[in-house]
Each structure stands twice: as C-alpha cells, then as structure tokens.
C-alpha positions as CSV (number, residue, x, y, z in Angstrom):
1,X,0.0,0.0,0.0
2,X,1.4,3.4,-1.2
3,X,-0.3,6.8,-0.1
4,X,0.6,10.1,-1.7
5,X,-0.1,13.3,-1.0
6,X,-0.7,16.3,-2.6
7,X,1.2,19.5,-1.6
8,X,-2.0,21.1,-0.8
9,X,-2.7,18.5,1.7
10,X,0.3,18.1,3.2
11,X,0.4,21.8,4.4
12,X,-3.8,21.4,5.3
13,X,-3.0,18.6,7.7
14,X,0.1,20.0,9.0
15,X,-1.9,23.0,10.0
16,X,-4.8,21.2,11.7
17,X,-2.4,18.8,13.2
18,X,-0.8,22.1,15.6
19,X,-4.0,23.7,15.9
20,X,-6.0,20.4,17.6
21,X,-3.1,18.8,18.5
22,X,-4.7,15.1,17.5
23,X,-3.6,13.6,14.8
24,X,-5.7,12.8,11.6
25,X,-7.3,8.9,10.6
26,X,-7.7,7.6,7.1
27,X,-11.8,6.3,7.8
28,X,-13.8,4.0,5.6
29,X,-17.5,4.6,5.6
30,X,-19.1,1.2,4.4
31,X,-22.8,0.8,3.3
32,X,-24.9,-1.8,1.9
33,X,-24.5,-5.3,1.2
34,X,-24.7,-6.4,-1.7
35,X,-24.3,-3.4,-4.1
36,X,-21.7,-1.8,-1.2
37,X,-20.5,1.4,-1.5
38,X,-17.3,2.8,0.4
39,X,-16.1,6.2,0.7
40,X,-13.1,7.3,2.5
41,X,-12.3,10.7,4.7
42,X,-10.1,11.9,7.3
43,X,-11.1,12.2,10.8
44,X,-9.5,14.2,13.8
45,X,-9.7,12.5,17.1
46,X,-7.5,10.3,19.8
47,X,-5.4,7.1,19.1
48,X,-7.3,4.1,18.8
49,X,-5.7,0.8,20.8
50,X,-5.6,-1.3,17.5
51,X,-5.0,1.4,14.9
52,X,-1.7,1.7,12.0
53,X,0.3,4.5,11.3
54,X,2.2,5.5,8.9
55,X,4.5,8.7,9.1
56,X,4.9,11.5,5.9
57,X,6.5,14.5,5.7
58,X,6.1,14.1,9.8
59,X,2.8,13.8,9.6
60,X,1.3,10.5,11.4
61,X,-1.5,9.5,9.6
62,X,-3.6,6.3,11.0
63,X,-5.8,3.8,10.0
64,X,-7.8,0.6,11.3
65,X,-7.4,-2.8,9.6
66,X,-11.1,-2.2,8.3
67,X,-10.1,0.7,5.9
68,X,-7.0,-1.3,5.2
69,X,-8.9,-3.5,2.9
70,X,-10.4,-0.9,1.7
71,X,-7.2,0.9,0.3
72,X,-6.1,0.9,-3.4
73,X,-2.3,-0.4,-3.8
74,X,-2.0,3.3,-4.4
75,X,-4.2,5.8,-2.7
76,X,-3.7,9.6,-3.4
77,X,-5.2,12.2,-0.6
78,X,-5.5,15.3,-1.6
79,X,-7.2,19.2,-0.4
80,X,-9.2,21.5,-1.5
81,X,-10.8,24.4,-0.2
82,X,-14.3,23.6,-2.1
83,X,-14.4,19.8,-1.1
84,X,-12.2,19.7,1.9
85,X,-10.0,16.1,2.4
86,X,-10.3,13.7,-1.0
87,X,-9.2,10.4,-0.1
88,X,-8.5,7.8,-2.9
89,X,-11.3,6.9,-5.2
90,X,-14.6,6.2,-3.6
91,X,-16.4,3.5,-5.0
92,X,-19.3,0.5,-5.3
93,X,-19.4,-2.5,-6.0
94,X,-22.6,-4.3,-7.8
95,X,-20.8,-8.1,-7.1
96,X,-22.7,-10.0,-4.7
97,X,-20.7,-13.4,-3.1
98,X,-23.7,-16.4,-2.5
99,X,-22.0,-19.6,-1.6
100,X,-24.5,-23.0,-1.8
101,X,-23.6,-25.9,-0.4
C-alpha cells in the first residue's frame, strides 16, 4: 500500500495537526450489502488501541485494519478548499458473493 499526498494536503494537515493537536485517521465509511458502496475521509480524534500508522512529511496519519482492505495499492489524498480532504477513489461494487452448499 502506497499513499501520496498532494502538496495542498500536506500543508492542510500539518496546520490542523498544531491547531487540535490530534492527529488525523484515514476512515472508511461502508454501506450496503450487496451493491456496497465505500467512501473514504479523514477524521480528527485520539489514538485508537488497534489502529496503523504511517509517518509523511512528519505527519502520522492512521488507519484501522477495516479501511486497510479498503485501500487501493495506491491511494492519493488530496485538499481542496471547495471539497475539503479527498481520499483515494470512492467506489461501489454491484458483485454480490452467495455460496450454496
């Protein structure tokens, strides 16, 4: 798993970083079933006991094991002021799994 980051993010999360002194989580927001949808943001709030992290630019950014298997090989985060924190592609998926014995 690779994240980039775009220069305007980097400096966006370097200044929320000092000003709420907690340090930002990658979040995967799951709905559905079959026909599942997933969309990814970025979340300011305290260290969870089981969570990753990963350091850029001395920046720790963390993650759960759940949004893990979410994550593209590559995911690019980016910032806007318009849209705010874009996190990798969003996406859904129509496949539905049925196992018969």
């Amino acid at each position: 798993m690779l994240i980039k980051m775009t220069e305007a993010a980097r400096y966006k999360l370097k200044e929320m970083v000092v000003n709420r002194a907690q340090t930002p989580r990658i979040d995967a927001d799951v709905a559905g079933g079959c026909g599942m949808t997933v969309k990814f943001s970025i979340v300011f709030d305290e260290p969870r006991r089981n969570d990753l992290t990963i350091e850029m630019d001395g920046i720790q950014i963390r993650f759960d094991r759940f949004t893990k298997r979410y994550l593209n090989v590559e995911t690019q985060i980016d910032y806007s002021d318009e849209h705010g924190f874009l996190v990798g592609e969003s996406f859904a998926s129509s496949a539905c799994a049925i196992e018969i014995d």
